[in-house]
Steps between C-alpha positions, in 0.01 A plus 500: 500500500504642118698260274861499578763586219877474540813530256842400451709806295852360484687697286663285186872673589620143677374198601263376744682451843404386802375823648241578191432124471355544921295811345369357278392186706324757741242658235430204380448314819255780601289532163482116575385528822239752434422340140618811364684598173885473501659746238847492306644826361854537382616812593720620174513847537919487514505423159906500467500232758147286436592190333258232293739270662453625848092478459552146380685409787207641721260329324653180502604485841156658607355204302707219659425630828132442446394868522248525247362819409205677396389611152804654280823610638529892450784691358561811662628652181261404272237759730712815441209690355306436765767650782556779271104575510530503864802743525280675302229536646681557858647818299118658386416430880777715594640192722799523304739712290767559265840538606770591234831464792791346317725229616755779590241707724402151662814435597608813656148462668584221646857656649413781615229294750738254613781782608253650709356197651190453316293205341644482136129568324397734223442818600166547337615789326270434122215439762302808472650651166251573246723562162629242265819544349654304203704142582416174709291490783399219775144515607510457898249449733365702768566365854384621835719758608430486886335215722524122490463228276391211664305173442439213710745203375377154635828396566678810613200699622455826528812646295501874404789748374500863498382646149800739488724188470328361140586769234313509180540212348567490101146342353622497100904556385622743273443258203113415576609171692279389858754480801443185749259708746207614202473152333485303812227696680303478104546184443451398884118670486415419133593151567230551787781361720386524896802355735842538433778276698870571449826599645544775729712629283219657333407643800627824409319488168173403623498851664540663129303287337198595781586844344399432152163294646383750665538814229333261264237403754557163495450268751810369626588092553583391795880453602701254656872578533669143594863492645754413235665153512852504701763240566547327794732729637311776446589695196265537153527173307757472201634294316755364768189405708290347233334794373506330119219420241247249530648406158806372711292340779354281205786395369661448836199249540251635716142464434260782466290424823821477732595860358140644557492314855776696594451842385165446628698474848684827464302799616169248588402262705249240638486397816820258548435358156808490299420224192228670358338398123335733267177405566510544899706853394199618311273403739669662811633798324255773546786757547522526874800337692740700247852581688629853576774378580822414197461169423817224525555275195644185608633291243533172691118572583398467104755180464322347766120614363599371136609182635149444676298564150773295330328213729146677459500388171613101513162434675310546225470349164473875323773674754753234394396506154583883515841483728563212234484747245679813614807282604489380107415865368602745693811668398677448821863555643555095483627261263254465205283218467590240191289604207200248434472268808403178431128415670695280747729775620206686565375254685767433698523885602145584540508178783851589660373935530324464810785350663765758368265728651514450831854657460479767259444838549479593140451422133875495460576250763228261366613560187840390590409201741273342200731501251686144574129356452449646142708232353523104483860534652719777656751671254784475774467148641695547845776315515422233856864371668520241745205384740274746335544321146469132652162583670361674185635215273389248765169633510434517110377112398246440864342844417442358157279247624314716770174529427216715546741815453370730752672703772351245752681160339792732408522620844434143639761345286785776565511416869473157539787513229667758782485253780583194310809687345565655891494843342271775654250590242621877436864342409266322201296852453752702393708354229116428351373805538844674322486231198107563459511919532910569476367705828578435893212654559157393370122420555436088674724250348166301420378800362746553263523172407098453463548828294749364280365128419694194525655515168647845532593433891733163359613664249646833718644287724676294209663768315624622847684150565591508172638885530408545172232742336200382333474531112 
């Protein structure tokens, strides 16, 4: 097989959303595979809607993902000269031609075919016309005018449509400008660029684009057209469903490799594997086992795969070192974290995260759950009444004296206390698992408490029987 090159062309007019995000995954999983190239073009050619801030957020979120890309990005725009050469030269082959119709005389083109029935296309009519009148011209391209154009699409298959249904397309504007169609076929074969995966919504162009390869004589990439991304009921992903930015997955605290596990799930498969990590992706991903069939996103499916590679990465030194670091520095949707934490806060959290991560299914969550452990003592004391503030006060001097603090003697010492004190041991739990966290819901007790130290354990569970905030 000849070295494999592949491309991602968002255009910088919005920002990178699930659907492009799965595209992009795609190429880049095959060029992997194959140890191919894996190309990056920003496709600027609507220049009233192209943004610098738009290409950033491509960039970035391209970046954070972990899809790395070949050599320079290209800028559609900055190649103009080049698709103007090619217009060119299609016209002094005589594989394409001036037309001078107006806006007016397009219009009333495009009337008159749809009151009597017909396919609203140009009618051709600057085709064959030799003379060159004064005022603003298109330069259009020559299609077919009868047969098929058809290629073999390795997802689709054989697809084909009648040549008298693509008109001929505009090539160069009035004004000198490439449309869509001329700079993506140029750029596509100067780039050297020999597979091409993305939506079947460019179907429809791949057919017109086939058009320009072939008058130029160049040899075309081949396609695949993969089902766009619906909801689980069925209709196109929006917004409603999910259909948002990476940029808002991030901050909603997902991690990159839960988000490219499950677009790599939507339109592809393996077997009966669903948890599936970038390097068994690349290595299985030789672009068969793509879906014809409109994929489902699931949301509670990428909850439940970010949860799992929130626990991937407490069982290793450098995975919890990095989830360590992205619940410090990521700028989530969760409380911030207090500026300049001290070396034993850090502590505290780094040993605590793998136990807050058994129940989290994202950054945010974490994020939220660790918070109580950032600091020597809770901001909010809760306020104990009753039993609940006897057995905490009961229990501060003995757990003084206990020594080795570890969950074991902790755990030891809490229920023999429970049976001497004829309580059951979760009636002790719970009032010292609210004083320690100010949560009803948390890791072990032990844990926590191991976590925490002995000073800072006494002294939560003094300010609580106190009621009264630490200074």
């Amino acid at each position: 097989m000849s070295r494999i090159v592949t491309r991602f062309a968002p255009s910088p007019t919005g920002i990178l959303h699930l659907g492009s995000a799965r595209t992009a995954l795609f190429n880049w999983l095959y060029a992997r595979h194959y140890g191919g190239q894996f190309l990056l073009r920003l496709e600027d050619t609507d220049q009233a809607r192209s943004t610098q801030e738009s290409a950033d957020n491509i960039l970035s979120n391209l970046k954070w993902l972990g899809l790395d890309w070949d050599g320079d990005v290209v800028i559609q725009s900055q190649r103009q000269k080049r698709h103007q050469d090619i217009a060119q030269q299609l016209l002094d082959m005589g594989k394409a031609y001036r037309c001078y119709c107006t806006p007016e005389e397009l219009a009333t083109m495009k009337e008159d075919a749809l009151a009597r029935g017909l396919h609203p296309i140009y009618d051709r009519r600057w085709r064959d016309r030799t003379d060159h009148p004064q005022g603003p011209f298109v330069i259009r391209l020559k299609a077919p005018l009868s047969g098929e154009i058809a290629f073999d699409d390795t997802v689709q298959g054989l697809v084909k449509v009648s040549a008298e249904h693509l008109d001929d397309m505009i090539l160069l504007r009035s004004d000198g400008t490439p449309t869509y169609m001329l700079a993506v076929v140029v750029d596509d074969h100067d780039m050297g660029v020999t597979h091409i995966i993305r939506g079947d919504d460019h179907l429809t162009n791949g057919f017109r684009q086939l058009n320009v390869y072939h008058a130029m004589g160049w040899t075309a990439p081949s396609m695949s057209h993969i089902p766009l991304i619906h909801s689980d009921d069925g209709a196109k992903l929006s917004k409603r469903h999910g259909a948002i930015g990476i940029e808002q997955y991030r901050a909603d605290g997902f991690l990159p490799e839960a988000i490219c596990n499950g677009l790599l799930r939507l339109g592809w498969s393996h077997g009966n594997d669903e948890k599936i990590d970038q390097d068994q992706a690349i290595a299985w991903f030789d672009g068969t086992s793509l879906s014809k069939s409109a994929a489902r996103f699931d949301q509670d499916k990428f909850l439940s795969l970010n949860g799992h590679y929130l626990r991937q990465r407490t069982l290793s030194d450098d995975g919890l070192e990095s989830l360590w670091d992205d619940i410090i520095h990521e700028p989530l949707n969760a409380p911030a974290v207090p500026d300049m934490l001290s070396d034993a806060a850090c502590c505290v959290g780094k040993s605590i995260l793998p136990a807050l991560a058994l129940r989290a299914t994202s950054l945010c969550s974490l994020r939220t759950q660790l918070m109580p452990y950032l600091t020597p003592c809770l901001e909010n004391p809760p306020v104990l009444s009753g039993n609940d503030r006897h057995v905490v006060s009961e229990l501060i001097v003995p757990l003084k004296d206990l020594s080795p603090w570890i969950s074991e003697s902790i755990e030891e010492f809490l229920r023999q206390w429970s049976n001497t004190h004829s309580l059951s041991f979760g009636s002790v739990a719970k009032p010292l698992r609210l004083v320690l966290t100010g949560q009803p819901i948390s890791p072990s007790l032990t844990d926590i408490m191991v976590a925490l130290g002995k000073e800072t354990s006494l002294l939560r569970m003094q300010n609580s029987v106190n009621a009264s905030p630490c200074s």
